[in-house]
VMD Tcl script that draws the C-alpha trace (Angstrom):
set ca {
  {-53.20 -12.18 -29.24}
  {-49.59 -12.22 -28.29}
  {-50.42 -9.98 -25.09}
  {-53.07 -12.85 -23.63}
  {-49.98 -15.58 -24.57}
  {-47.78 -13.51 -22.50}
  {-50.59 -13.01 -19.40}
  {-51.04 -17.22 -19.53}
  {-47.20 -17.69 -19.44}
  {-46.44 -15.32 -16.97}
  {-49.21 -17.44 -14.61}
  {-48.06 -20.46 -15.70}
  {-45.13 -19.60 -14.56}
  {-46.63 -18.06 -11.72}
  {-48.36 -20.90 -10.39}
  {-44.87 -23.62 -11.78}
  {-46.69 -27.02 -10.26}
  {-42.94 -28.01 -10.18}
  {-42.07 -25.45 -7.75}
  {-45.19 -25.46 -5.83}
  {-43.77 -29.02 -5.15}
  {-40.84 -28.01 -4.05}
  {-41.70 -25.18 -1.66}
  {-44.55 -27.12 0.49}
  {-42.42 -30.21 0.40}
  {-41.21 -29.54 3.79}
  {-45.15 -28.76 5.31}
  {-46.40 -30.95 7.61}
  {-50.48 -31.42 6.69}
  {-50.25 -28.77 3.48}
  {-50.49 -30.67 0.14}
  {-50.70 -29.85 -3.86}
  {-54.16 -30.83 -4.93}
  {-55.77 -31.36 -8.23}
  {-59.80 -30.27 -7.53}
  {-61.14 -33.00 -10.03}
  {-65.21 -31.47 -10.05}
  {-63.73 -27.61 -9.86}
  {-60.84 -28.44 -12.42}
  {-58.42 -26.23 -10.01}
  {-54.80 -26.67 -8.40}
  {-54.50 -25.76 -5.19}
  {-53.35 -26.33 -1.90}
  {-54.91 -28.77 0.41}
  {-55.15 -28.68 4.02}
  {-55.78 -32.12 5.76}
  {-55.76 -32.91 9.71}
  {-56.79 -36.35 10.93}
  {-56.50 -36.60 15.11}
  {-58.41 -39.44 16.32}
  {-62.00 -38.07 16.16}
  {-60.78 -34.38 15.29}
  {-61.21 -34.00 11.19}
  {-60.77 -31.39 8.67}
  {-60.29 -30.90 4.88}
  {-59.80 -27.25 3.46}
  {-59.25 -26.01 0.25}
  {-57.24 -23.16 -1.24}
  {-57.86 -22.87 -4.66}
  {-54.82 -20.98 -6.38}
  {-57.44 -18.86 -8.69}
  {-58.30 -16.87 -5.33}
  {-54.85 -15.63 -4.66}
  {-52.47 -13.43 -5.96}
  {-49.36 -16.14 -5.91}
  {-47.88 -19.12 -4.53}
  {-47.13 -16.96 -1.38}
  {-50.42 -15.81 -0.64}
  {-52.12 -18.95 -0.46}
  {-49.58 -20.61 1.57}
  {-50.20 -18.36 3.90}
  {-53.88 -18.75 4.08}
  {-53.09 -22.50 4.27}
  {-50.63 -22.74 7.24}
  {-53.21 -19.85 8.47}
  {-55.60 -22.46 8.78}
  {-53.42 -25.36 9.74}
  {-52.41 -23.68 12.54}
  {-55.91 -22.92 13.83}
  {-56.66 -26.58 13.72}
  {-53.73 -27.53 15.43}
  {-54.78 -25.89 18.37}
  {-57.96 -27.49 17.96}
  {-56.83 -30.49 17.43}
  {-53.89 -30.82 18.82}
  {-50.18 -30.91 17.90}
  {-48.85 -33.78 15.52}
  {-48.78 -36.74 18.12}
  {-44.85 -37.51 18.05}
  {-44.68 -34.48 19.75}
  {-46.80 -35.23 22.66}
  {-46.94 -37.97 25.65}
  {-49.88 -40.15 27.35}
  {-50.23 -40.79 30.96}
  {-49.34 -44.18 31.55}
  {-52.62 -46.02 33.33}
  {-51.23 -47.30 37.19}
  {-51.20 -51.30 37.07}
  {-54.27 -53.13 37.88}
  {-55.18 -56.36 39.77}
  {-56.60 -59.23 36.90}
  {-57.84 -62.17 38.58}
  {-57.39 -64.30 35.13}
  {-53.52 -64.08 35.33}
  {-51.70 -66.24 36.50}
  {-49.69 -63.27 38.96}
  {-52.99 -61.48 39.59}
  {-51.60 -58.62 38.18}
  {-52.08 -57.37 34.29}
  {-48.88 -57.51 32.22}
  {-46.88 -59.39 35.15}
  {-46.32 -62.98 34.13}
  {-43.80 -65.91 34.84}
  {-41.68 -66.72 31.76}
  {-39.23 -69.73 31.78}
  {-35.83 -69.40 29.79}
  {-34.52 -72.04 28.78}
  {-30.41 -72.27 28.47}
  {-29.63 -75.03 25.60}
  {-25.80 -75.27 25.90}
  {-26.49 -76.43 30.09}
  {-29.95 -77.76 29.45}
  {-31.11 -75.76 31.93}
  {-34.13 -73.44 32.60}
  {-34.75 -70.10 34.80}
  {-38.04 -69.11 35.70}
  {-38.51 -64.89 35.87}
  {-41.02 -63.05 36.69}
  {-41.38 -60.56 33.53}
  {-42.83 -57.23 32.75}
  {-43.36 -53.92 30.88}
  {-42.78 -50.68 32.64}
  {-42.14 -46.76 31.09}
  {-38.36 -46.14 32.00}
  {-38.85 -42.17 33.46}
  {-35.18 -41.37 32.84}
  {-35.53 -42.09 28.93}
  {-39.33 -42.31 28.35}
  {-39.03 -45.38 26.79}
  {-41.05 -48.35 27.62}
  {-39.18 -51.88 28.33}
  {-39.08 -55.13 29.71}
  {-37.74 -55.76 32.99}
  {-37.34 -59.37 34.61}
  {-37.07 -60.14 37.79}
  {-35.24 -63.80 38.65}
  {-36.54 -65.94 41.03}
  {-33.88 -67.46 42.26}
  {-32.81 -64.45 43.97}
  {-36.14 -64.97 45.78}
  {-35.97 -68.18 46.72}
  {-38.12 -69.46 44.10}
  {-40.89 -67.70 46.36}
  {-43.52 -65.90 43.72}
  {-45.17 -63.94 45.52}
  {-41.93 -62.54 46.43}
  {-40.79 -61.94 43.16}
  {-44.54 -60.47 41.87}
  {-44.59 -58.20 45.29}
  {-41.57 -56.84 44.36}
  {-42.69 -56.68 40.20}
  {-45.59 -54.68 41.31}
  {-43.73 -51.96 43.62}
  {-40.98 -51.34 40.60}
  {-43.77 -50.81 37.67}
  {-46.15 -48.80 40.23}
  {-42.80 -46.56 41.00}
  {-42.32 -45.93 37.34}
  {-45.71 -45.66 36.14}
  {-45.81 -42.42 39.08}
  {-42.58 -40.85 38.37}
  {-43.20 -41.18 34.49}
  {-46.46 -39.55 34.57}
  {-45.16 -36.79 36.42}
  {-42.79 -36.36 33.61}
  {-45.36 -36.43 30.69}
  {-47.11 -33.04 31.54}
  {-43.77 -31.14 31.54}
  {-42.61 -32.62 28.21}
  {-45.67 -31.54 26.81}
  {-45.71 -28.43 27.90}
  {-42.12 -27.91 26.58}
  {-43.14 -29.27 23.12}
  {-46.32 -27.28 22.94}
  {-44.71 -24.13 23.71}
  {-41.92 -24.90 21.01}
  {-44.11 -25.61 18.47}
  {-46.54 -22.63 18.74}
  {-43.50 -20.52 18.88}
  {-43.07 -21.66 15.46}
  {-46.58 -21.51 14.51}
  {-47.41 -17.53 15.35}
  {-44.06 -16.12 15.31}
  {-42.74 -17.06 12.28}
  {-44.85 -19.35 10.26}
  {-42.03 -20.67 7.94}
  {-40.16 -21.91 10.83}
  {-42.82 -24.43 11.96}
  {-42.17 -27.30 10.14}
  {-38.41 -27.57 11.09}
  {-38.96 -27.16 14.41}
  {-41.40 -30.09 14.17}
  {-38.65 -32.07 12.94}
  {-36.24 -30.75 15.24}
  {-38.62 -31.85 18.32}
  {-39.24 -35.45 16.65}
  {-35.37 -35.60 16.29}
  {-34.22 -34.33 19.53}
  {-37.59 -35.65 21.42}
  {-35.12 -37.45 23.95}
  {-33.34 -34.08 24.72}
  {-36.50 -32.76 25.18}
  {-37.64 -35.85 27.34}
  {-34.68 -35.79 29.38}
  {-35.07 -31.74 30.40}
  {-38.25 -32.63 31.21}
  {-36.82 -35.89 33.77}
  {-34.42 -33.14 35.53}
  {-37.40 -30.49 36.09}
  {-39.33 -33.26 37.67}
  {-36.81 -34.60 40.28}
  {-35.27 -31.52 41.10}
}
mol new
graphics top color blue
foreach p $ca { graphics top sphere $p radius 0.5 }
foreach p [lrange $ca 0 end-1] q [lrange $ca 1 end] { graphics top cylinder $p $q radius 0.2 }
display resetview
């Protein structure tokens, strides 16, 4: 009697949902799970990537320890990232090049004329405004375009609108490919060299993802 109260302590102990807590706290995609129908803990693994989904299992009964299973789960993880993809922060779209819309008022999607109005003077300026990816940062901002510097001529101000987005749009999109090459190889570094190392380097690359961005700028225009 006192031998089986010793074997259920020492997996208690064994299997400590406390600690199991604490050492996949820091896994991206790996979580402690409660199988309601089995009545088992285990470890979940769960990867949602636009149409890409998957939901595994690892029931702690089928392992030796805590250890063991983690393994099979970031095993797995890491499969379906390459299926799937890598977490998104980590990875860039192409921007799409600007378009003609004959409904604007421009002719051109996302170009409009905005008016700002100056209270204090009781004045107003009249800018030609727009979003465009900034290649140097990878940001996306606003840019306006006064026009007043162009004579209050429109088309003017649009013509010249169109040739600055259209120039980052290229130059950005040239970018994105590098940076995600440079993430991607950093991240399966981490995922099938040392698999305890993956989820810091994750947060490394969403921490430092300018750095990253900006290595990637200097490749492009050398």
């Amino acid at each position: 009697m006192q031998e089986n109260k010793t074997r259920n302590n020492s997996k208690t102990e064994k299997f400590s949902l406390a600690k199991i807590r604490e050492d996949i706290s820091n896994f991206y995609n790996i979580t402690l799970t409660r199988h309601e129908a089995k009545r088992l803990d285990g470890l979940n693994v769960r990867i949602e990537r636009s149409d890409y989904k998957v939901t595994k299992f690892f029931s702690f009964k089928d392992f030796v320890d805590i250890d063991e299973a983690l393994r099979a789960a970031i095993a797995c993880r890491n499969e379906h990232y390459q299926q799937a993809g890598y977490p998104s922060f980590l990875t860039r779209s192409i921007v799409p090049d600007i378009s003609e819309c004959a409904l604007s008022g421009t002719g051109w999607s996302g170009i409009r004329i905005r008016e700002k109005k100056d209270s204090r003077r009781k004045t107003s300026r009249r800018h030609v405004s727009f979003s465009c990816p900034v290649p140097e940062t990878g940001r996306i901002t606003t840019k306006d375009i006064s026009l007043q510097k162009h004579n209050d001529v429109v088309d003017h101000a649009v013509d010249n609108a169109v040739s600055i987005k259209r120039e980052s749009i290229e130059l950005y999109n040239q970018i994105v490919p590098i940076y995600n090459e440079l993430a991607t190889k950093s991240v399966e570094a981490a995922c099938f060299t040392e698999l305890r190392t993956l989820n810091p380097t994750l947060q490394f690359l969403k921490t430092n993802s300018q750095r990253l961005w900006e290595q990637a700028y200097k490749i492009a225009v050398k």
